[in-house]
C-alpha positions as CSV (number, residue, x, y, z in Angstrom):
1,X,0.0,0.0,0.0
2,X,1.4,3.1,-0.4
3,X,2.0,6.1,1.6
4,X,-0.5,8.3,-0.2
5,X,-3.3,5.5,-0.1
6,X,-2.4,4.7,3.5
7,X,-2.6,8.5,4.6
8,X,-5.8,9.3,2.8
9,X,-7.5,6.1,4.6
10,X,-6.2,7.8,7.8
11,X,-7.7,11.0,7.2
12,X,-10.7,9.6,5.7
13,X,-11.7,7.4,8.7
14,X,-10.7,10.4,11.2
15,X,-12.7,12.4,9.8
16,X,-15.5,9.7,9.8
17,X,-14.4,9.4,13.5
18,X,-15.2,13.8,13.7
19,X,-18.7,13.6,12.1
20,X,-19.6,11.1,14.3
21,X,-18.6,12.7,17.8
22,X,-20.3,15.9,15.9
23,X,-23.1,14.4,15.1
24,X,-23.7,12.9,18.8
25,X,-22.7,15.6,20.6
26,X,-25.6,17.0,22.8
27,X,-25.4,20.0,25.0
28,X,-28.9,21.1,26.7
29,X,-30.1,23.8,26.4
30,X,-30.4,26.9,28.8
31,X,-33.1,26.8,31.1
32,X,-34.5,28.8,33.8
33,X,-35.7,26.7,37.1
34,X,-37.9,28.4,38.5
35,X,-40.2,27.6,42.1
36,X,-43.3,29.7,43.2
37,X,-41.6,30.3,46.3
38,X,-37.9,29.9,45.3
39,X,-37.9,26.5,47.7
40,X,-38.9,23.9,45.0
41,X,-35.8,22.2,45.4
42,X,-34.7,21.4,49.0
43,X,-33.2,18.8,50.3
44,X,-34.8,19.9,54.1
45,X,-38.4,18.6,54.9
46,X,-40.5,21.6,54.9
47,X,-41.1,22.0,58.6
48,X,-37.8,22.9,58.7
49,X,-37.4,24.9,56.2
50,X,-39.6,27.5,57.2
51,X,-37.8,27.6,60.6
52,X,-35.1,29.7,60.4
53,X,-32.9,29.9,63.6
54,X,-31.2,33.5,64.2
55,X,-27.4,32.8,64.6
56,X,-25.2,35.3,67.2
57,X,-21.6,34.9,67.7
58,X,-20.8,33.8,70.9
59,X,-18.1,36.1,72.5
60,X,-15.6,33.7,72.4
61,X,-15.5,34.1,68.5
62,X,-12.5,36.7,67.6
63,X,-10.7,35.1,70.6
64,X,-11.4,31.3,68.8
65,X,-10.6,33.3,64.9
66,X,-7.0,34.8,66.4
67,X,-5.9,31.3,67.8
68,X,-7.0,29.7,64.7
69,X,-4.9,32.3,62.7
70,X,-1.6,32.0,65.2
71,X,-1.5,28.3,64.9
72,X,-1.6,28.6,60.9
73,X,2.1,30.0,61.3
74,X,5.3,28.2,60.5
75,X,7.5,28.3,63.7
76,X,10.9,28.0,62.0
């Protein structure tokens, strides 16, 4: 076989190979999910969800945020 023969084969079949992946290539399309409430997917139940628990930093915080920081450092 020559060279030429061979090469053109090659190129033949990859682009064979290129339609195909072309051809099944699927990319959805761009949707908007929208929820009456904006809770119409959540992984809580929804007796929970409607709770919502008010969170305040105990006073121990900045003192628990400063160690944290100091014991990040290399000592050497």
């Amino acid at each position: 076989m020559k060279l030429e023969i061979a090469r053109g084969l090659f190129l033949v079949g990859a682009l064979g190979v290129a339609s195909l992946c072309a051809a099944a290539w699927h990319e959805p399309d761009s949707n908007v999910v929208k929820s009456n409430n904006g809770l119409g997917y959540c992984p809580a139940p929804p007796s929970v969800r409607l709770k919502q628990a008010e969170m305040r930093p105990d006073q121990d915080l900045l003192l628990f945020m400063y160690s944290l920081s100091q014991g990040m450092r290399s000592s050497g």
